[in-house]
C-alpha positions as CSV (number, residue, x, y, z in Angstrom):
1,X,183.8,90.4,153.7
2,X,184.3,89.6,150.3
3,X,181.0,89.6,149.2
4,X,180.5,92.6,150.4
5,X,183.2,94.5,148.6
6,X,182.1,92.7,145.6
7,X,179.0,94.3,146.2
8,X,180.2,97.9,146.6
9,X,182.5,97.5,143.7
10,X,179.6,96.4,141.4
11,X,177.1,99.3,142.7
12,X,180.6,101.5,142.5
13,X,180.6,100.4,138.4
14,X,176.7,100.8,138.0
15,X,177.0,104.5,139.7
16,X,180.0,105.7,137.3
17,X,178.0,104.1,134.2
18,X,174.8,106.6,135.1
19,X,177.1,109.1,135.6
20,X,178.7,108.6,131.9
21,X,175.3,108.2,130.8
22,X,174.4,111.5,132.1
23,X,177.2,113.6,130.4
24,X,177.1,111.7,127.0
25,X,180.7,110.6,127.0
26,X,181.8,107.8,124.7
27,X,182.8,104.5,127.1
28,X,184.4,101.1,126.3
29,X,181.8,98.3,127.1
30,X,183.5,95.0,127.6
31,X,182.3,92.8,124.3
32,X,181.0,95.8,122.9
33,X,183.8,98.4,122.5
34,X,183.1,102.1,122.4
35,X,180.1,103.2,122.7
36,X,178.5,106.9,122.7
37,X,175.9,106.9,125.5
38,X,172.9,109.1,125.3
39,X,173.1,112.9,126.2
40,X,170.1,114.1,128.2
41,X,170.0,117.7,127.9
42,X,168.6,120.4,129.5
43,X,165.6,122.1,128.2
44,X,166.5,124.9,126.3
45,X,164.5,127.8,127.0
46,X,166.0,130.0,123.7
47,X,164.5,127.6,121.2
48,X,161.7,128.6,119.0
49,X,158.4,126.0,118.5
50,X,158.2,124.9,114.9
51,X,155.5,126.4,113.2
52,X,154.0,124.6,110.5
53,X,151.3,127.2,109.8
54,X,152.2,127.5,105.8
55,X,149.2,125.5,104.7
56,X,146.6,128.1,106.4
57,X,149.0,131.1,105.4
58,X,146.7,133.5,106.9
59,X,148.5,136.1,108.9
60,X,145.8,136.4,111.7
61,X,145.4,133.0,112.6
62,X,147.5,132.0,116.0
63,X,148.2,135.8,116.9
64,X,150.4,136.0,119.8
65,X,148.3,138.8,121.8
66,X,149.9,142.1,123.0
67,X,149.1,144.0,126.2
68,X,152.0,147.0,126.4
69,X,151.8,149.8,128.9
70,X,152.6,153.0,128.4
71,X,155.9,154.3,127.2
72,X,158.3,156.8,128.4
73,X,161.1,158.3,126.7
74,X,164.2,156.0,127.1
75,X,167.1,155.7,125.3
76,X,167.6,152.9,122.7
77,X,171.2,151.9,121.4
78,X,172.3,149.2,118.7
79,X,174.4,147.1,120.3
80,X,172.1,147.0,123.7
81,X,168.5,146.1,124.8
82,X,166.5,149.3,125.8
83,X,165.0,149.6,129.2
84,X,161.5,148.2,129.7
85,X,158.9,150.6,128.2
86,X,156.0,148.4,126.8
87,X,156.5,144.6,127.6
88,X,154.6,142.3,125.2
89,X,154.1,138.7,126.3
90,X,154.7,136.5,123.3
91,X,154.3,132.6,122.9
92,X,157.3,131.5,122.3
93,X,161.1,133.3,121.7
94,X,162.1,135.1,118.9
95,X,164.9,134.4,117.0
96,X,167.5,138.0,116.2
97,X,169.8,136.6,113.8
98,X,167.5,136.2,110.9
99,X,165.7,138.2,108.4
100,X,162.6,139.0,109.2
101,X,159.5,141.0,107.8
102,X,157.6,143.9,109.5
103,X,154.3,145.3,108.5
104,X,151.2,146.4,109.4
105,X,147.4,144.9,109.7
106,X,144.5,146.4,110.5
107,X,142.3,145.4,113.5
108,X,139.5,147.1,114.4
109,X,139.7,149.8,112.1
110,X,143.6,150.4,113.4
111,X,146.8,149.5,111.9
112,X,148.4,147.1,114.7
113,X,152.6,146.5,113.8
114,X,153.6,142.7,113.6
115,X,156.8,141.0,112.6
116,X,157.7,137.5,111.2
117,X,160.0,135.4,109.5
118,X,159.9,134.9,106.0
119,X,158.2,132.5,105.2
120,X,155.5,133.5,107.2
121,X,156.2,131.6,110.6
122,X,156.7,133.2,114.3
123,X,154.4,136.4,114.0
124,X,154.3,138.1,116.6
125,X,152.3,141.3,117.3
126,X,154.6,144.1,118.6
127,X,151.4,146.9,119.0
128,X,148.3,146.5,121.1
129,X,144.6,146.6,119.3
130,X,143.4,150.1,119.6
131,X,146.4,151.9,118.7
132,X,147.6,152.6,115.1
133,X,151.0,152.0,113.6
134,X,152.1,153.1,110.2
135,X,155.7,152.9,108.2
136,X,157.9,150.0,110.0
137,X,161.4,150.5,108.8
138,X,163.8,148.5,109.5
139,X,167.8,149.9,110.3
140,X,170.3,149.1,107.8
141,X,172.0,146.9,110.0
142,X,168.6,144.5,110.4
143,X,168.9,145.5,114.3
144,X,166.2,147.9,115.2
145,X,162.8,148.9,114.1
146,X,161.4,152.1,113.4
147,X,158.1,152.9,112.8
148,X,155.1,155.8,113.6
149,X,152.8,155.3,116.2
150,X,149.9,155.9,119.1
151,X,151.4,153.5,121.0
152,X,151.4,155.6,124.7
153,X,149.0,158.3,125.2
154,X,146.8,158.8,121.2
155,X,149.6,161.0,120.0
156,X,151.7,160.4,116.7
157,X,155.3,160.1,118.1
158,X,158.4,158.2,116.4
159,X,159.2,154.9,118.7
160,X,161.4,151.8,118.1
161,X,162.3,148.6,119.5
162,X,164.7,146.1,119.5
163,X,164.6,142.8,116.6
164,X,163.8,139.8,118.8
165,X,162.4,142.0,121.9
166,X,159.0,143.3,122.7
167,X,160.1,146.3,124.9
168,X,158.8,149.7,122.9
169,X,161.1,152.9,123.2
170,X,159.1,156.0,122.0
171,X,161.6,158.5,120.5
172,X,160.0,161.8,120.0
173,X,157.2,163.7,122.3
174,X,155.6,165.4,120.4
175,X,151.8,166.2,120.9
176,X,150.9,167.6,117.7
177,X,152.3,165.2,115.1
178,X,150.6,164.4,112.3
179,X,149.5,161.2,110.8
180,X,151.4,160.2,107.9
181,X,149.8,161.5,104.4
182,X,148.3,158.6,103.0
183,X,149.1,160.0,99.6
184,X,152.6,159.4,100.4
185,X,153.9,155.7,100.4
186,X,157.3,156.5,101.3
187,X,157.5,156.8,105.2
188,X,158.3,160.4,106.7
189,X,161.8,159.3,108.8
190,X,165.0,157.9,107.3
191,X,168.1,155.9,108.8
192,X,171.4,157.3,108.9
193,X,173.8,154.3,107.6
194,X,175.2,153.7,111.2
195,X,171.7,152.9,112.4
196,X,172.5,155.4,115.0
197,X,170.2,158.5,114.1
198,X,167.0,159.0,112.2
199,X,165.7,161.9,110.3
200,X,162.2,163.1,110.1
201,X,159.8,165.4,109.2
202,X,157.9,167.8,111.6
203,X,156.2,171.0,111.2
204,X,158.1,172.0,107.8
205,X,161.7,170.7,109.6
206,X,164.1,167.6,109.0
207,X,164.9,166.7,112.7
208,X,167.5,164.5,113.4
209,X,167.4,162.1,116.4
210,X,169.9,160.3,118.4
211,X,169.0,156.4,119.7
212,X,172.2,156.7,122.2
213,X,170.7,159.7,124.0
214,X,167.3,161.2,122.6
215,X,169.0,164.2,122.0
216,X,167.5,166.1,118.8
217,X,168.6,168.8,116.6
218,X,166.9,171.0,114.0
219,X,168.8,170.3,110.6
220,X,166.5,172.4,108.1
221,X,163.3,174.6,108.1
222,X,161.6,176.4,105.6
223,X,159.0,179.0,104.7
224,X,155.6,177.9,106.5
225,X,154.1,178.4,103.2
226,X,156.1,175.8,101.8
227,X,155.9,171.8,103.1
228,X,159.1,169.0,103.1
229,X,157.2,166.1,101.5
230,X,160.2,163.5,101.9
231,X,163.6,162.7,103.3
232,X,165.7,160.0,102.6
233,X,169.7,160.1,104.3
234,X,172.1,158.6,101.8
235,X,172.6,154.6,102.8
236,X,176.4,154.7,102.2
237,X,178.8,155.7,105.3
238,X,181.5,157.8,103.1
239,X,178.2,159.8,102.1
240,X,176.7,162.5,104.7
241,X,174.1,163.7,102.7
242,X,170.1,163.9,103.6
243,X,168.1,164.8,100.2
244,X,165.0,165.6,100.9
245,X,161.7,167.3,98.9
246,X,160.3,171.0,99.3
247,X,156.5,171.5,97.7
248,X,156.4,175.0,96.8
249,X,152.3,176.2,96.0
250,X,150.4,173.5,94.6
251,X,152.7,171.7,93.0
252,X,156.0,172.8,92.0
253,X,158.8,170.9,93.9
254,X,162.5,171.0,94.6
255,X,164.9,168.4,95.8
256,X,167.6,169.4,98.2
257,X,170.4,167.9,100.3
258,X,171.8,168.9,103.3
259,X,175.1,168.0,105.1
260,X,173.6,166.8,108.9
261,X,177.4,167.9,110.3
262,X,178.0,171.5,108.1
263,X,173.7,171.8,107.6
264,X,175.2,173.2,104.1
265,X,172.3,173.1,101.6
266,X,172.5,171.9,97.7
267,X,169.7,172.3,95.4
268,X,169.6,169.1,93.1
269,X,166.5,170.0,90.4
270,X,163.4,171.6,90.9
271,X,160.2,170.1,89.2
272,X,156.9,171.5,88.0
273,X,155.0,168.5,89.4
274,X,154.4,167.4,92.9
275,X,157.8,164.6,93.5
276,X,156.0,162.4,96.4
277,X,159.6,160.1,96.3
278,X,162.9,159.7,96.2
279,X,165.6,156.8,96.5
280,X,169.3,156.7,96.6
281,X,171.5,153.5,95.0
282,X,173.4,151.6,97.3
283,X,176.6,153.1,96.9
284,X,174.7,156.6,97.0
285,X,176.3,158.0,93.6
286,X,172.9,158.5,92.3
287,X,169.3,160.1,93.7
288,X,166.4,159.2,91.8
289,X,162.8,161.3,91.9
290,X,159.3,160.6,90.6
291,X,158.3,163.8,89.3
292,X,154.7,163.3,88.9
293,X,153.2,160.0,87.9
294,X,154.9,159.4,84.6
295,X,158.7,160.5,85.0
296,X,161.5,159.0,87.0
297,X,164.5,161.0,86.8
298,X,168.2,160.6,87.8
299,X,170.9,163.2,89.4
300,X,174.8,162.7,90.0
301,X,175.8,164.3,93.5
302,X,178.8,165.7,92.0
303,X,177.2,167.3,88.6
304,X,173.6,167.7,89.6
305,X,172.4,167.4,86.4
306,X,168.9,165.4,86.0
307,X,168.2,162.7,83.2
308,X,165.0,160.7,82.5
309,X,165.3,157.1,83.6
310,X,162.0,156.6,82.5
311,X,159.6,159.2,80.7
312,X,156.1,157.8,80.3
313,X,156.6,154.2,79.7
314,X,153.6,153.8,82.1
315,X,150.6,155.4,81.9
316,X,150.6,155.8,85.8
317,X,152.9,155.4,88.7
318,X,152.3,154.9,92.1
319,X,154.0,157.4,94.7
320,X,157.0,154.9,95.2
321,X,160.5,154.5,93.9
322,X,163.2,152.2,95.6
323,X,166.9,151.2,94.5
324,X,167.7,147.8,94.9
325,X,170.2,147.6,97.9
326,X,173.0,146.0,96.3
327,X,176.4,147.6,96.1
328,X,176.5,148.6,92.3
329,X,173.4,148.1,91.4
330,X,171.0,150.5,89.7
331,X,167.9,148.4,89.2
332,X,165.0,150.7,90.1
333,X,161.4,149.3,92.0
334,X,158.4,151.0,91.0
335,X,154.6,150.4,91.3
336,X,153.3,150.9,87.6
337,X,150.1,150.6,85.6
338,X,150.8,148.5,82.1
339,X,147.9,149.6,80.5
340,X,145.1,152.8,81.0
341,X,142.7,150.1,81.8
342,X,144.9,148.3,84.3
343,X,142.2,148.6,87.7
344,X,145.3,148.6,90.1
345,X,149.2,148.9,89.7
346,X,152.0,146.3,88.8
347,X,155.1,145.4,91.2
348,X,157.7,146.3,88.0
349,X,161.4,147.5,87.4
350,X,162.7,149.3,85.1
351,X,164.4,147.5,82.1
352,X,166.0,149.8,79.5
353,X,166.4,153.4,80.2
354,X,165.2,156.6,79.0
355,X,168.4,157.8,76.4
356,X,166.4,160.8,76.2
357,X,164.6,162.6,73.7
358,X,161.7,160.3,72.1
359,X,162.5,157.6,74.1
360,X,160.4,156.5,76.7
361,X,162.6,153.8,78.2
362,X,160.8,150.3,79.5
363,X,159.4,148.3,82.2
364,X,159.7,144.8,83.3
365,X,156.3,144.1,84.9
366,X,156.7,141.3,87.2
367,X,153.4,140.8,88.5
368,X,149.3,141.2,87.9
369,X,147.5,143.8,88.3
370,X,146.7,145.2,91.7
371,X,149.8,145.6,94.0
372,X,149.4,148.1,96.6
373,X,153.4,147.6,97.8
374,X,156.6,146.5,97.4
375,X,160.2,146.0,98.9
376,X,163.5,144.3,98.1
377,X,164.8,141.5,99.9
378,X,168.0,142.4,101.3
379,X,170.5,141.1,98.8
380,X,168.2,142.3,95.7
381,X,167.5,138.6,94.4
382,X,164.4,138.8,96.0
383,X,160.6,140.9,95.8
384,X,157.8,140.8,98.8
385,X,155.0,142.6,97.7
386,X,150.9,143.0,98.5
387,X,148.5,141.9,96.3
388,X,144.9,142.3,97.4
389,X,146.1,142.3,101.2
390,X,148.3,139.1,100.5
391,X,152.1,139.0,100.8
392,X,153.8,137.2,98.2
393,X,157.6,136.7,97.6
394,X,159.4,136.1,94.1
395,X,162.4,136.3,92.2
396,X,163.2,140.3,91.3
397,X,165.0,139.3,88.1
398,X,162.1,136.8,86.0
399,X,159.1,137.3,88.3
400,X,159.3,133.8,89.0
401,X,158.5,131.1,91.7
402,X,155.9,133.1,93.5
403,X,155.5,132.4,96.8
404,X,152.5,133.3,98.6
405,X,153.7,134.0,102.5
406,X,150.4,135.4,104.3
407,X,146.9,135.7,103.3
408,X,145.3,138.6,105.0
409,X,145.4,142.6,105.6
410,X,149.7,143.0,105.1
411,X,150.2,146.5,104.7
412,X,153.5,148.5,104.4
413,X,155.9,145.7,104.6
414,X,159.7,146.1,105.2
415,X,162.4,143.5,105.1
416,X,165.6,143.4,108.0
417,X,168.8,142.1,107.2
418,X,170.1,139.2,109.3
């Protein structure tokens, strides 16, 4: 009898030990003192593969393939996953909470929308061949991606989706939109700063969109003789403005702003030259234009009066202005040529402004020659740009520790906040 409950006690001791084992709970051995025992965990079906894909650096290589079906109109909120509209298998989870890069590629003669990290790891296409994607623009709150599209049926429509999902929502229907104006780098549709509502151009009108409901509203139309070129809604919440660019005839311009709430209008400057973009800073105190390809100018909201930043300290600019998006800032992007015999332009910022008169102002150029885009990282200390269909990151202040993150066909990239 005694043997026997010696024998139950012993396979009682070797039954709790597996189970202590199992958990990963710290146990006193006899001789040995605490010990921490292994923990066997569960496999965890969130975690993302390792990709160690920097040596080949070529964006197209490993391509997680995309099959969507058609979309519908759904709604879309911030805080909440959209309904299934176009699910995209992909190899492996993405992660949300971390800054990624959006940008386009073209396959088979299409631009096809892909996202990935930034260092070039976990691409992942979001559009399918065949269809063409232009502009991915990113919310200010990193959450949701915007971007034009044939995604559903051939037609140019507005559609987002969700960081980290592959579920499309198209936002507008629209059968007669037109493809962006490739002379135009800046896209056609802005954010409001809650990352609620987008602006965008349609048939001479700014349109404003809801993502909670699909509901839109006509903000502001104009003579059919005359076009809106650009629209950009002021990135600070205290600021309800939308400025946006009218092309009168051939060339002459004005740039406008209009309360979305009161749809009161202001007129900011007029131009003789075409103004193909426009950028707010941060804190929205300030609009800059590109009138032309030689003269950046600054207005104040509150006096409207217009100053040269920069008056012909490049012989040619591209159609592309951005603020850096720090709080305070007023460090200004621009794609410029150095020289006349510069073949392509330079990712540069401006370095001393205009104090009018003679005074041209300067540049910083930051890179070669031959950069086709550019964007700020989101804290400003940082510069991705295109190079001869490569994407390279640096340091926005020197120029320095160039990076290069993917090696073929980037188009149009934009980076997301966390």
């Amino acid at each position: 009898m005694r043997e026997t409950f010696k024998s139950l006690s012993i396979f009682s001791a070797m039954l709790m030990l597996l189970l202590l084992i199992s958990t990963g709970c710290d146990v006193n051995i006899p001789g040995c003192g605490m010990r921490s025992l292994p923990f066997f965990k569960p496999a965890n079906q969130n975690a993302v593969a390792s990709n160690n894909s920097m040596a080949n650096n070529n964006v197209l290589s490993n391509q997680t393939m995309a099959n969507p079906q058609n979309s519908s109109n759904l709604p879309i909120n911030s805080n909440i996953s959209a309904k299934p509209v176009a699910v995209i298998p992909t190899a492996t989870p993405v992660l949300v909470d971390v800054e990624k890069i959006a940008y386009t590629t073209i396959e088979e003669d299409q631009p096809t929308l892909w996202t990935m990290n930034t260092d070039g790891t976990e691409r992942v296409r979001l559009t399918t061949i065949g269809t063409s994607s232009w502009h991915p623009l990113w919310s200010p709150n990193g959450k949701i991606l915007a971007f034009l599209s044939t995604a559903n049926d051939g037609k140019v429509n507005l559609y987002a989706i969700q960081k980290g999902s592959t579920q499309l929502t198209q936002i507008t229907s629209w059968e007669d939109m037109p493809k962006p104006n490739p002379a135009f780098l800046q896209a056609p549709f802005s954010w409001s700063p809650k990352s609620d509502q987008i602006a965008y151009i349609y048939k001479n009108q700014i349109w404003i969109v809801s993502l909670d409901t699909l509901e839109q509203t006509t903000l502001v139309t104009v003579d059919p003789a005359f076009t809106i070129s650009t629209v950009s809604w002021a990135p600070h919440r205290d600021n309800k403005y939308i400025a946006y660019t009218v092309r009168r005839g051939t060339n002459y311009s004005s740039v406008l702003l209009v309360n979305p709430r009161l749809k009161d209008k202001l007129s900011l400057a007029d131009s003789r030259v075409l103004v193909p973009s426009i950028s707010w800073t941060a804190g929205a105190e300030e609009l800059a234009y590109l009138a032309g390809k030689s003269v950046v100018y600054t207005t104040k909201v509150e006096d409207t009066t217009s100053q040269p930043l920069v008056n012909a300290a490049s012989p040619d600019l591209a159609p592309y202005i951005s603020f850096s998006p720090v709080d305070g800032s007023t460090r200004l992007l621009l794609l410029a040529k150095q020289t006349a015999d510069d073949t392509g332009y330079r990712v540069a910022v401006v370095d001393k402004s205009s104090t009018g008169d003679r005074d041209t102002g300067t540049l910083k150029y930051l890179t070669p020659a031959g950069a086709d885009y550019a964007v700020w990282s989101p804290d400003g200390a940082k510069i991705a740009y295109v190079i001869s269909g490569e994407l390279w990151i640096m340091d926005s202040t020197s120029g320095m520790f160039k990076t290069r993150i993917a090696l073929t066909g980037i188009q149009s990239p934009d980076w997301s906040k966390k």
